[in-house]
Biopython code that builds the backbone (N, CA, C, O; Angstrom):
import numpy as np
from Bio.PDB.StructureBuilder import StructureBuilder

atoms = [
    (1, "UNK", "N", (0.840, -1.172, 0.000)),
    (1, "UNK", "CA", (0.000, 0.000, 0.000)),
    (1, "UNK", "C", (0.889, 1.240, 0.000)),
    (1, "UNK", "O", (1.950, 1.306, 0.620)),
    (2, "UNK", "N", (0.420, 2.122, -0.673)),
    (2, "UNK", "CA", (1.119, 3.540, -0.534)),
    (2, "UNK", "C", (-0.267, 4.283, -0.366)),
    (2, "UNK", "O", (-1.376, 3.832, -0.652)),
    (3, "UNK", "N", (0.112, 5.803, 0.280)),
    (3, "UNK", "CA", (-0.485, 6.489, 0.299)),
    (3, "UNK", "C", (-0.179, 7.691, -0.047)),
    (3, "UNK", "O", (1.028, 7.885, -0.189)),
    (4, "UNK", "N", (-1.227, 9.024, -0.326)),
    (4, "UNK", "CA", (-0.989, 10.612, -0.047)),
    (4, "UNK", "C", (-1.940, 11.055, 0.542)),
    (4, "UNK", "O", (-3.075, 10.696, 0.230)),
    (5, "UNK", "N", (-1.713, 11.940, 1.535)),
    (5, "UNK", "CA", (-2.591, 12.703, 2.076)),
    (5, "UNK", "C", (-2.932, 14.195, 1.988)),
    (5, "UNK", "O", (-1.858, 14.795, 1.945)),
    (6, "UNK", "N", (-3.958, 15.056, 1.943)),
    (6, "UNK", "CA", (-3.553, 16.541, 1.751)),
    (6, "UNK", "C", (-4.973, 16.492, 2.980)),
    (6, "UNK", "O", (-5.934, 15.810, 3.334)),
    (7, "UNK", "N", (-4.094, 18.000, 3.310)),
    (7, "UNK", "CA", (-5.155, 18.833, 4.345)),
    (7, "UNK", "C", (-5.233, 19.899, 3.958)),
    (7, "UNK", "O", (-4.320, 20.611, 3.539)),
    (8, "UNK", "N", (-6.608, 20.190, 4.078)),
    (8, "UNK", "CA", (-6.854, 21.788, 3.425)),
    (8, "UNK", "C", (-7.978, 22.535, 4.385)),
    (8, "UNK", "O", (-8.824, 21.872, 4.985)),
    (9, "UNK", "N", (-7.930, 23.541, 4.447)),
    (9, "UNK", "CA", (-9.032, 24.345, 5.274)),
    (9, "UNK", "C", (-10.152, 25.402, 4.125)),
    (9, "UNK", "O", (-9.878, 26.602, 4.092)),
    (10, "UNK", "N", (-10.956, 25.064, 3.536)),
    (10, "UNK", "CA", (-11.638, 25.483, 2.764)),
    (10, "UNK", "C", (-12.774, 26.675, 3.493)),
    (10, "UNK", "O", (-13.583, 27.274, 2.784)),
    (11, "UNK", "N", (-12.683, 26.888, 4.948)),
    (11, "UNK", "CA", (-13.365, 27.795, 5.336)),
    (11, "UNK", "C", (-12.714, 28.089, 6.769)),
    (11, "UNK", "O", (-13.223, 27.582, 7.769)),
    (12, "UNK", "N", (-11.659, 28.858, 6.859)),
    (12, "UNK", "CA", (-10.625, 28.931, 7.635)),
    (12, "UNK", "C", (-11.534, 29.758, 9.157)),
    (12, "UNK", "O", (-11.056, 29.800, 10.291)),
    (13, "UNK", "N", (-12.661, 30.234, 8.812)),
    (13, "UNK", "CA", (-13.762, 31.191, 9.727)),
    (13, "UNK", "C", (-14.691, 29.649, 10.543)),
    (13, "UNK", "O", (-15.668, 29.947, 11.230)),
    (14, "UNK", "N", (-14.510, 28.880, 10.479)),
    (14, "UNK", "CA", (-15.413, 27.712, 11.429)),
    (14, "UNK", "C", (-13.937, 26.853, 12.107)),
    (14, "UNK", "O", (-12.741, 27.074, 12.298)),
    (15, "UNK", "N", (-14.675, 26.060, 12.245)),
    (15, "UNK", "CA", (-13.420, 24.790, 12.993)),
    (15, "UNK", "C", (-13.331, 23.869, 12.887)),
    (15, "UNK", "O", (-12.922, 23.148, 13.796)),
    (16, "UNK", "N", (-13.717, 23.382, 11.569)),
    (16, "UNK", "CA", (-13.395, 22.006, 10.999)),
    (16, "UNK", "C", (-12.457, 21.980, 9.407)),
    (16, "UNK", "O", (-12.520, 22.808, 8.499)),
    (17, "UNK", "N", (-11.757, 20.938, 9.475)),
    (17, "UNK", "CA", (-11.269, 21.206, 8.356)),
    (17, "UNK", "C", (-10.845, 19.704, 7.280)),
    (17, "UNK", "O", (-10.992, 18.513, 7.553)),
    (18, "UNK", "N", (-10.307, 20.329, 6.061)),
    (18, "UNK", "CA", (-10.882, 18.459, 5.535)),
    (18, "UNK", "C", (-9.358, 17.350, 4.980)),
    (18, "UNK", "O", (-8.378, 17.947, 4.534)),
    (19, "UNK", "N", (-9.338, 16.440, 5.035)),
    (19, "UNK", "CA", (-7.883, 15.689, 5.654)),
    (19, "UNK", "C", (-8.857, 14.359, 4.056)),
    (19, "UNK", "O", (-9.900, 13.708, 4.124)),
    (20, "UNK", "N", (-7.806, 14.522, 2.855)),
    (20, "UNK", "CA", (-8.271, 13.836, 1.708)),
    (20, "UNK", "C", (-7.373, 12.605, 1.538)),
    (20, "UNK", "O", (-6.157, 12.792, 1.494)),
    (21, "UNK", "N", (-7.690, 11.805, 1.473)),
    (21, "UNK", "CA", (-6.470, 10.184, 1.617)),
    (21, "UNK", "C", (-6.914, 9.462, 0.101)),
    (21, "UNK", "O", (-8.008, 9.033, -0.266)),
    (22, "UNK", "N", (-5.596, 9.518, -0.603)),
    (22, "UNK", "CA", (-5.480, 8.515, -1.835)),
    (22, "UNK", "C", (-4.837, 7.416, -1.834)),
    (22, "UNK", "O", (-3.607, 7.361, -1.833)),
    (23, "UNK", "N", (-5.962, 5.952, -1.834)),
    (23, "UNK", "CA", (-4.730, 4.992, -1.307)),
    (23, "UNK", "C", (-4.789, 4.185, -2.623)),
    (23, "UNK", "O", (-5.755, 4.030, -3.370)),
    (24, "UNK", "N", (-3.284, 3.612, -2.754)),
    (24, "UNK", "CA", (-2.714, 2.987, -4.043)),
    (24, "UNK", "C", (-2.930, 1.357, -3.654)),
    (24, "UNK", "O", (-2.683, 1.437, -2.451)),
    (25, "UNK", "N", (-3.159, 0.274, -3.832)),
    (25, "UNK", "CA", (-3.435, -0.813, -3.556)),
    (25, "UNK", "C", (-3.155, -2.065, -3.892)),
    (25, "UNK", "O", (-4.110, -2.719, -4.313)),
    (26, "UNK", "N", (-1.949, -2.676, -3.817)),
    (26, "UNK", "CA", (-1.405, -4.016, -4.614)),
    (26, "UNK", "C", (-2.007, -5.395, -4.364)),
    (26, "UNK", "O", (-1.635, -5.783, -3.256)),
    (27, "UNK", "N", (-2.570, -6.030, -4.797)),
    (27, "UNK", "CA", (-3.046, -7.345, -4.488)),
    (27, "UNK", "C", (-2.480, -8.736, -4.495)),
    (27, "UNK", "O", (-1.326, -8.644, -4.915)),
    (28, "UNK", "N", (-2.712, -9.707, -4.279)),
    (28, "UNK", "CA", (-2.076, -10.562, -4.232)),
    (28, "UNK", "C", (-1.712, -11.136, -5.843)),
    (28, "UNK", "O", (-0.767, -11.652, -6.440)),
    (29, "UNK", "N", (-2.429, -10.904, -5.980)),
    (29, "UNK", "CA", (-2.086, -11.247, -7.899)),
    (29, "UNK", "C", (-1.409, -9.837, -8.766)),
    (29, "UNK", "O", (-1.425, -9.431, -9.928)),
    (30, "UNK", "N", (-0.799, -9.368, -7.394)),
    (30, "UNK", "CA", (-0.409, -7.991, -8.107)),
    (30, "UNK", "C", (-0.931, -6.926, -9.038)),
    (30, "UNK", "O", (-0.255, -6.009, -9.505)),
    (31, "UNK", "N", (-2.406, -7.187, -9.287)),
    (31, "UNK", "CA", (-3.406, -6.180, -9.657)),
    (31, "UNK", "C", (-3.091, -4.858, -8.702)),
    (31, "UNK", "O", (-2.384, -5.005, -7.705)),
    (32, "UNK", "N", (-3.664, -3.518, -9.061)),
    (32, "UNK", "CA", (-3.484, -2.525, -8.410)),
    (32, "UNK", "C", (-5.069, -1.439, -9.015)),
    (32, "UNK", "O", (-5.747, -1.206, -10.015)),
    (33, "UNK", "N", (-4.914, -1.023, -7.293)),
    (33, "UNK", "CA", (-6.591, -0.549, -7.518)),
    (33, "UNK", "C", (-6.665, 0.603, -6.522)),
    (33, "UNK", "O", (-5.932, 0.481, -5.541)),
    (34, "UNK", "N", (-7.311, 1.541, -6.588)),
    (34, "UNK", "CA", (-6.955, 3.009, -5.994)),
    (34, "UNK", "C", (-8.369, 3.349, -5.082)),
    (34, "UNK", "O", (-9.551, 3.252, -5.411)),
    (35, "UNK", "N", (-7.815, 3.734, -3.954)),
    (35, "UNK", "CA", (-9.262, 3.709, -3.618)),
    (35, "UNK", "C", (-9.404, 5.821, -3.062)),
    (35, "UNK", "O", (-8.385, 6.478, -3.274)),
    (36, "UNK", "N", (-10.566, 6.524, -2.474)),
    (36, "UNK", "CA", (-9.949, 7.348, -2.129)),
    (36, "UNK", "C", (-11.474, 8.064, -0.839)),
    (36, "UNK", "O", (-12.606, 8.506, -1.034)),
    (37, "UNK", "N", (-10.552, 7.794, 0.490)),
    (37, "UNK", "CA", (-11.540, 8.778, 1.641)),
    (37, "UNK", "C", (-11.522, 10.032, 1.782)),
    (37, "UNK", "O", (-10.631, 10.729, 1.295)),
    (38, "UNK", "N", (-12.401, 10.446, 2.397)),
    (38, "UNK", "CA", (-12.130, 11.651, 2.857)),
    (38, "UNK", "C", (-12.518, 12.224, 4.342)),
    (38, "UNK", "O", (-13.127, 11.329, 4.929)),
    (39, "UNK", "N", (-12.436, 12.963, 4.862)),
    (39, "UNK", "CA", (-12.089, 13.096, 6.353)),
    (39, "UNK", "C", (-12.738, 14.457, 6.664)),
    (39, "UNK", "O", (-11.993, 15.417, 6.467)),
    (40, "UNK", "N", (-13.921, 14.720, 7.090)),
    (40, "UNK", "CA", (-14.087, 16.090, 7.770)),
    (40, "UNK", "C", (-13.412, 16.214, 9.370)),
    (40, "UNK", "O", (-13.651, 15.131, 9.905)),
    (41, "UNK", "N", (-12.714, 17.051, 10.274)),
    (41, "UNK", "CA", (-11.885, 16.762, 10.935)),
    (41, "UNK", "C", (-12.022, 18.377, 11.676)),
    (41, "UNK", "O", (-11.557, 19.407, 11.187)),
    (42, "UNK", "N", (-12.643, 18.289, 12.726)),
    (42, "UNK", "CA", (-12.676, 19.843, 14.207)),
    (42, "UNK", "C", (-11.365, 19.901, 14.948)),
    (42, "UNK", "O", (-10.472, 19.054, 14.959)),
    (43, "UNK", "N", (-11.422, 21.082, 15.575)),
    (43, "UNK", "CA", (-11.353, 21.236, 16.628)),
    (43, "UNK", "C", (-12.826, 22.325, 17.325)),
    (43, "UNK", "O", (-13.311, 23.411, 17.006)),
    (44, "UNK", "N", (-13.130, 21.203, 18.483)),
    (44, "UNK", "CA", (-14.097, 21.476, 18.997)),
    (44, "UNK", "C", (-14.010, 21.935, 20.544)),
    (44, "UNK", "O", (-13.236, 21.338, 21.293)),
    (45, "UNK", "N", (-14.811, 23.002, 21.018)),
    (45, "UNK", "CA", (-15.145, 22.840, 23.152)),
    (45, "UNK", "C", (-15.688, 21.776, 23.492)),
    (45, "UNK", "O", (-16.611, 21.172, 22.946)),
    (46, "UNK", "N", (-15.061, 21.515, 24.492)),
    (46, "UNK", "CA", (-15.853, 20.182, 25.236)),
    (46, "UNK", "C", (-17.410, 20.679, 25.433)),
    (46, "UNK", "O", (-18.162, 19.810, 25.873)),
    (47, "UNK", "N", (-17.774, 21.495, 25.262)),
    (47, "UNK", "CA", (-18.798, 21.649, 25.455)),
    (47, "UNK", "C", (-19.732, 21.455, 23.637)),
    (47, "UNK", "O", (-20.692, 20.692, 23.537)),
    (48, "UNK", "N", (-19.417, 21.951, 22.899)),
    (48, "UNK", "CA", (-19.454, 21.226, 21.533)),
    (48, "UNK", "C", (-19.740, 19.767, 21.422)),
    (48, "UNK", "O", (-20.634, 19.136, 20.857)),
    (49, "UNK", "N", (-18.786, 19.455, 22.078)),
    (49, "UNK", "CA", (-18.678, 17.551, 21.907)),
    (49, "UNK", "C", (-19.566, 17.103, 23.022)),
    (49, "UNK", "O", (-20.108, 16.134, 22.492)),
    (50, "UNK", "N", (-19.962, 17.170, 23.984)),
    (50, "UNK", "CA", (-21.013, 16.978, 24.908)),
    (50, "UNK", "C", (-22.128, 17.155, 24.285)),
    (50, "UNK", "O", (-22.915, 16.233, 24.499)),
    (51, "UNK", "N", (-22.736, 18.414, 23.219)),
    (51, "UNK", "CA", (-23.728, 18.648, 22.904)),
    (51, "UNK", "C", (-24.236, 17.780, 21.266)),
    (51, "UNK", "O", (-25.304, 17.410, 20.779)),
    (52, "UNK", "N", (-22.750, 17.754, 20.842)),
    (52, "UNK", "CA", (-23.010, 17.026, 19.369)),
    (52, "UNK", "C", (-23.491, 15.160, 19.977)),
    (52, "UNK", "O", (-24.208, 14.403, 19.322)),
    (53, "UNK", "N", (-22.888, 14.842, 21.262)),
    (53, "UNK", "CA", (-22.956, 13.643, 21.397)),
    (53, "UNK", "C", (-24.592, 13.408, 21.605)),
    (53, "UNK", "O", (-25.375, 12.625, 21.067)),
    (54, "UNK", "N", (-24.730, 14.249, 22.440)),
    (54, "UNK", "CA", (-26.327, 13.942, 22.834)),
    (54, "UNK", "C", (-27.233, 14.485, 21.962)),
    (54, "UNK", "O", (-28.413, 14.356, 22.289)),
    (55, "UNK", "N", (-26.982, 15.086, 20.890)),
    (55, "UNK", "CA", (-27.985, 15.747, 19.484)),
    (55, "UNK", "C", (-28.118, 14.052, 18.713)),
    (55, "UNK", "O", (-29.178, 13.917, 18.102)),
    (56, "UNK", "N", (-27.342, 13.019, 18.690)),
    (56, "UNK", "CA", (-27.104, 12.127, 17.862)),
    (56, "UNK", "C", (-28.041, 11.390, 18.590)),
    (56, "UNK", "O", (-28.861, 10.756, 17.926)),
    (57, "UNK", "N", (-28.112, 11.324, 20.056)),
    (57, "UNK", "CA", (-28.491, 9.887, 20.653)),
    (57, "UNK", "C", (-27.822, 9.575, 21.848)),
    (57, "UNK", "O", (-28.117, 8.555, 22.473)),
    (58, "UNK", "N", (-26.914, 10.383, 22.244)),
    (58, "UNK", "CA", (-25.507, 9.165, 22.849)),
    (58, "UNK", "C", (-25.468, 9.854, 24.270)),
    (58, "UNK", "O", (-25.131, 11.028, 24.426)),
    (59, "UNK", "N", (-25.805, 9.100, 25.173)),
    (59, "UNK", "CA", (-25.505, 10.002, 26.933)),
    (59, "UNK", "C", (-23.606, 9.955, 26.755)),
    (59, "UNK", "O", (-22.647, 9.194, 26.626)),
    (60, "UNK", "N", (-23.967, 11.243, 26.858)),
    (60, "UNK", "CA", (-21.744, 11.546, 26.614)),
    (60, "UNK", "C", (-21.753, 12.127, 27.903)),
    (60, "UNK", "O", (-22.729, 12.641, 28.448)),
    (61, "UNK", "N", (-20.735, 12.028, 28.309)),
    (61, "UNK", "CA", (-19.641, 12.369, 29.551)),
    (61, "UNK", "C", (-18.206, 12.653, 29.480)),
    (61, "UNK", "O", (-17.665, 12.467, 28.390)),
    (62, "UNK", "N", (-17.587, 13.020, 30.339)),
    (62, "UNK", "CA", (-16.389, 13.354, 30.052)),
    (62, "UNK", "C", (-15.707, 12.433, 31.641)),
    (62, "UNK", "O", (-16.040, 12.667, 32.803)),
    (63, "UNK", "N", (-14.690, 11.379, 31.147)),
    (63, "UNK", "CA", (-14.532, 10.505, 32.112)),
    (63, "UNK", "C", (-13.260, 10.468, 32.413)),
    (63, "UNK", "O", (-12.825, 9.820, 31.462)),
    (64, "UNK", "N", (-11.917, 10.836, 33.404)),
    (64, "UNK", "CA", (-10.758, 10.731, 33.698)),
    (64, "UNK", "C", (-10.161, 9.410, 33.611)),
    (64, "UNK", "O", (-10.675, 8.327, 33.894)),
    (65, "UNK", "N", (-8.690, 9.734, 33.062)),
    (65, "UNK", "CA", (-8.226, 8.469, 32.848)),
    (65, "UNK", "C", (-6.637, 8.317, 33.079)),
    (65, "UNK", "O", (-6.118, 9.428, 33.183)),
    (66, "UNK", "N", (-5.857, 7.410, 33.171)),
    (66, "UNK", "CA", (-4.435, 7.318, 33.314)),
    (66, "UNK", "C", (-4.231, 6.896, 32.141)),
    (66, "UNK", "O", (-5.036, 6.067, 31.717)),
    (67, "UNK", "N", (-3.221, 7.282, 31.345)),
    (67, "UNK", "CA", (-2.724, 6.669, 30.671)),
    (67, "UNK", "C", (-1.805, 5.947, 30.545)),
    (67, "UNK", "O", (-0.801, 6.628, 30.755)),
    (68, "UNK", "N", (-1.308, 4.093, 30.131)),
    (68, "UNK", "CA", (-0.556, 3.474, 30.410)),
    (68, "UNK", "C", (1.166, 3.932, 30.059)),
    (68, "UNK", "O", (2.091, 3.821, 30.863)),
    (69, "UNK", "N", (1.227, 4.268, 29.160)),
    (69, "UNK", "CA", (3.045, 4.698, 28.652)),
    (69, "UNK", "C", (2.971, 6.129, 28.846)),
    (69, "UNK", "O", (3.861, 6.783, 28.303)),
    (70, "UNK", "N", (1.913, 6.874, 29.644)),
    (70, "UNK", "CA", (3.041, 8.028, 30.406)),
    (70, "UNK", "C", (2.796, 8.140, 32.130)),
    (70, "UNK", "O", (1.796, 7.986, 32.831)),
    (71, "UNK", "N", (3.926, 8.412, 32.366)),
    (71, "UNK", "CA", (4.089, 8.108, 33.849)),
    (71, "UNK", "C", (3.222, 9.567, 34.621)),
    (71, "UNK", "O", (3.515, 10.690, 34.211)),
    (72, "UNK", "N", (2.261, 9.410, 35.639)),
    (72, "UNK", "CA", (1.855, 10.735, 36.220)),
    (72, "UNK", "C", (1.274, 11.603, 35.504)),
    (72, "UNK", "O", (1.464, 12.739, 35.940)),
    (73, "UNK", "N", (0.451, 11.545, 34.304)),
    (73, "UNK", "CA", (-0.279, 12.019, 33.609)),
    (73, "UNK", "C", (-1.563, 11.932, 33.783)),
    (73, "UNK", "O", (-1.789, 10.809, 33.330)),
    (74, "UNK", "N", (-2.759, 12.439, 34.201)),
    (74, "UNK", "CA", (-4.178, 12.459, 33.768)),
    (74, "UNK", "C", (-4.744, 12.994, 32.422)),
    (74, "UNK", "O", (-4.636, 14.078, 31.850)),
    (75, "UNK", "N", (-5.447, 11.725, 32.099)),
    (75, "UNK", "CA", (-6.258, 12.672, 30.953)),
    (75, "UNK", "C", (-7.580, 12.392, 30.838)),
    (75, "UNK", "O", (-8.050, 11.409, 31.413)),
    (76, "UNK", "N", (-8.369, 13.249, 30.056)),
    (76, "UNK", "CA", (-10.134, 13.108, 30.240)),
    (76, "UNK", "C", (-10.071, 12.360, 28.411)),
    (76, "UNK", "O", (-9.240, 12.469, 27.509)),
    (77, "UNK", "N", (-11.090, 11.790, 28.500)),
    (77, "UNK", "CA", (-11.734, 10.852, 27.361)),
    (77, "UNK", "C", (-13.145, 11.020, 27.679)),
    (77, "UNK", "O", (-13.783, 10.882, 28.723)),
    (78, "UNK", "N", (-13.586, 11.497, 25.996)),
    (78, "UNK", "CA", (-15.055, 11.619, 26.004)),
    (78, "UNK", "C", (-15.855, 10.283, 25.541)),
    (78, "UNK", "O", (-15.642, 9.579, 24.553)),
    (79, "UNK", "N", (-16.831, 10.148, 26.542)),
    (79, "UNK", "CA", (-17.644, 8.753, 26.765)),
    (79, "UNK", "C", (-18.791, 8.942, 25.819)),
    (79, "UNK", "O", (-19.450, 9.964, 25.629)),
    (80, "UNK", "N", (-18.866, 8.163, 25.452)),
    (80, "UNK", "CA", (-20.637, 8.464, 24.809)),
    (80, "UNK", "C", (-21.342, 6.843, 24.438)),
    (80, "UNK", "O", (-21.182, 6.068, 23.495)),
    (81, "UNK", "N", (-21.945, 6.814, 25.340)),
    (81, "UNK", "CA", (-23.168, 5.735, 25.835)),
    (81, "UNK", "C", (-24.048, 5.770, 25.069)),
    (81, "UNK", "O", (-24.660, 6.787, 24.741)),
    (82, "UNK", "N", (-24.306, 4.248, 24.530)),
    (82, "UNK", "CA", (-25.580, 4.119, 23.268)),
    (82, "UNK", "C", (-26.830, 3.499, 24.107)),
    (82, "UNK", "O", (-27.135, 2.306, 24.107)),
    (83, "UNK", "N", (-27.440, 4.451, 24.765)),
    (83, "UNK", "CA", (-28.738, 3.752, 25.819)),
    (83, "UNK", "C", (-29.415, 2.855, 25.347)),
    (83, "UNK", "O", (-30.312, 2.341, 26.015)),
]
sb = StructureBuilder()
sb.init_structure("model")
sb.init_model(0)
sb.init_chain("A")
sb.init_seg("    ")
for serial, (resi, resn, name, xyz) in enumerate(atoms, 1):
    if name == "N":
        sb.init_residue(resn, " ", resi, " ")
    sb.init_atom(name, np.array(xyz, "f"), 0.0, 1.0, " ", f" {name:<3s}", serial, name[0])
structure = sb.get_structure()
């Protein structure tokens, strides 16, 4: 597999922006076939993401956590519960 990626901000006034992936694809019979995603991609307030979670469906929370490979670190991870 190979890839390229481009990021572009097509509306630099909001807070999302779009992340385009072209992937090249070799097969076992050495055929080759291209496929291609694309990525809408924020930065959001936790308060944003609390509200987008529960507009969808989802009881969200914001839940503390350790993380294993850094030593003495806390960090929050947003939960979102499919009732």
């Amino acid at each position: 597999m190979r890839y390229l990626e481009w990021v572009y901000d097509p509306d630099p006034d909001d807070s999302t922006y779009i992340t385009d992936f072209a992937y090249l694809l070799r097969e076992a019979d050495r055929s080759i076939h291209i496929e291609h995603d694309q990525h809408i991609n924020g930065i959001f307030s936790r308060r944003e993401w609390l509200n987008n979670m529960k507009n969808i469906g989802f009881q969200a929370r914001i839940v503390s956590l350790e993380h294993s490979e850094i030593e003495s670190e806390l960090f929050n991870a947003l939960l979102g519960i499919n009732p």
